[in-house]
C-alpha positions as CSV (number, residue, x, y, z in Angstrom):
1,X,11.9,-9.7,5.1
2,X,10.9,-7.4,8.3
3,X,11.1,-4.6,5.7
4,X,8.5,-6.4,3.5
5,X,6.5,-7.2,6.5
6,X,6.0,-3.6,7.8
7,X,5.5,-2.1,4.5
8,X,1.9,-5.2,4.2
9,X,1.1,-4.0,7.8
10,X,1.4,0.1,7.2
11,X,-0.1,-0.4,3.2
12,X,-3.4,-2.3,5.7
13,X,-3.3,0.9,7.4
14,X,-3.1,3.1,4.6
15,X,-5.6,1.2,2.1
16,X,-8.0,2.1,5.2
17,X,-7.2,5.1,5.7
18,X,-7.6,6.0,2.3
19,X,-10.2,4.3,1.1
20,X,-12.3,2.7,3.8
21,X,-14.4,5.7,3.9
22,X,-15.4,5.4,0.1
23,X,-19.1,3.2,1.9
24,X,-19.7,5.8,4.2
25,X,-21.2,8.7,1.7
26,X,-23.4,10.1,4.6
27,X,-20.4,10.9,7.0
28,X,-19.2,14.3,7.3
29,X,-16.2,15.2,5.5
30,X,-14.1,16.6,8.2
31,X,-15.3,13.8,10.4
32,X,-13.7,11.5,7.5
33,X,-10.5,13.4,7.2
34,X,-10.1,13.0,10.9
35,X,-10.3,9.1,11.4
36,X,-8.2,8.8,8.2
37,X,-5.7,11.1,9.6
38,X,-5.9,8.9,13.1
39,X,-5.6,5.6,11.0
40,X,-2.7,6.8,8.4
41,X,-0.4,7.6,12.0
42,X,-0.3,4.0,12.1
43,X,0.7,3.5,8.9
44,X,3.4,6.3,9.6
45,X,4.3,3.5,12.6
46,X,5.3,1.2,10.4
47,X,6.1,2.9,7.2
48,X,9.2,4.9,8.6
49,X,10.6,1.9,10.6
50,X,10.3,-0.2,7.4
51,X,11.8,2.3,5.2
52,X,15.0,2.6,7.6
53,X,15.4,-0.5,8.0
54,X,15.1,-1.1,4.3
55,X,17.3,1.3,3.7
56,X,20.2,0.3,6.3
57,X,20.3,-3.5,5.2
58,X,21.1,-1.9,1.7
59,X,17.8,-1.4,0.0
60,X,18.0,1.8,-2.0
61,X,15.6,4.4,-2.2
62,X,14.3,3.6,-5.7
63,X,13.9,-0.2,-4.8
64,X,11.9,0.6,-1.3
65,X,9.4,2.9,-3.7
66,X,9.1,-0.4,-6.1
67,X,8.4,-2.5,-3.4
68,X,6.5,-0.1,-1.6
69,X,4.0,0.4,-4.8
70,X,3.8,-3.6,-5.6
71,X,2.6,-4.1,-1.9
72,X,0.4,-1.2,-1.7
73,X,-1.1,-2.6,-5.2
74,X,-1.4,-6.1,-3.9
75,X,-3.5,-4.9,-0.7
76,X,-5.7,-2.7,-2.7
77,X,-6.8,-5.6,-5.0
78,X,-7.6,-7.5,-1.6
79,X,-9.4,-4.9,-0.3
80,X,-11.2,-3.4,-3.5
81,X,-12.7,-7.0,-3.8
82,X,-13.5,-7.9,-0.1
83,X,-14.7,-4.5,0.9
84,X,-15.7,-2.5,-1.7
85,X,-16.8,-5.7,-3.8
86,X,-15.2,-4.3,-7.4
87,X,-14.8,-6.9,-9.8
88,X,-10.8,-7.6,-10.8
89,X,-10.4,-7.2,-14.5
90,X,-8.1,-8.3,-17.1
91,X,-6.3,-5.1,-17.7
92,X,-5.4,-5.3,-14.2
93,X,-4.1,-8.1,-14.0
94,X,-1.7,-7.2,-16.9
95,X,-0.6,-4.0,-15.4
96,X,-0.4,-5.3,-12.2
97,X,2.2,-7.9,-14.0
98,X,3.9,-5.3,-15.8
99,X,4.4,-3.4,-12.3
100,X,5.9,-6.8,-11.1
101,X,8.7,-6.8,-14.6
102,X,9.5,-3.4,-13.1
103,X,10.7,-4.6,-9.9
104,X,12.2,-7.3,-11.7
105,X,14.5,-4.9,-13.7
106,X,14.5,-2.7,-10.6
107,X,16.6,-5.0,-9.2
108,X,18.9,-6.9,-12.0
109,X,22.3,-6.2,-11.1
């Protein structure tokens, strides 16, 4: 569960980091580049703890990348919606549950 939580707090970061600058056309480049750079070491604060932790309580590497990409795709939704006020369409929604059968065989025993 702490791995779960610090992957949702460093995917925050990193959704940001990424794409918080998509509103802000007018900004420089470099200027961008920078505060994302600043914001993504905060994801690297979390990420790498999460990961290790992960990892030592027997997650394996392929199952931290599936959990890794189901959370990142669950804040992004969020996000794309609140902030960037995209509309959420069918197709998806069925990819995104396709992504979740993934994790679901990424995990069967």
């Amino acid at each position: 569960m702490r791995t779960v939580l610090l992957l949702l707090v460093s995917n925050i970061f990193m959704t940001i980091a990424w794409y918080g600058h998509l509103k802000h056309n007018s900004a420089a480049l470099w200027k961008v580049i920078l505060i994302s750079w600043g914001i993504a070491f905060f994801e690297y604060c979390f990420q790498v703890p999460a990961n290790r932790l992960g990892f030592l309580e027997g997650i394996n590497g392929f199952q931290l990348k599936m959990i890794q990409e189901v959370i990142t795709l669950s804040v992004f939704c969020i996000f794309a919606i609140t902030y960037l006020k995209e509309p959420l369409r069918w197709n998806y929604l069925v990819a995104f549950g396709l992504l979740l059968g993934a994790v679901y065989f990424m995990f069967k025993k």
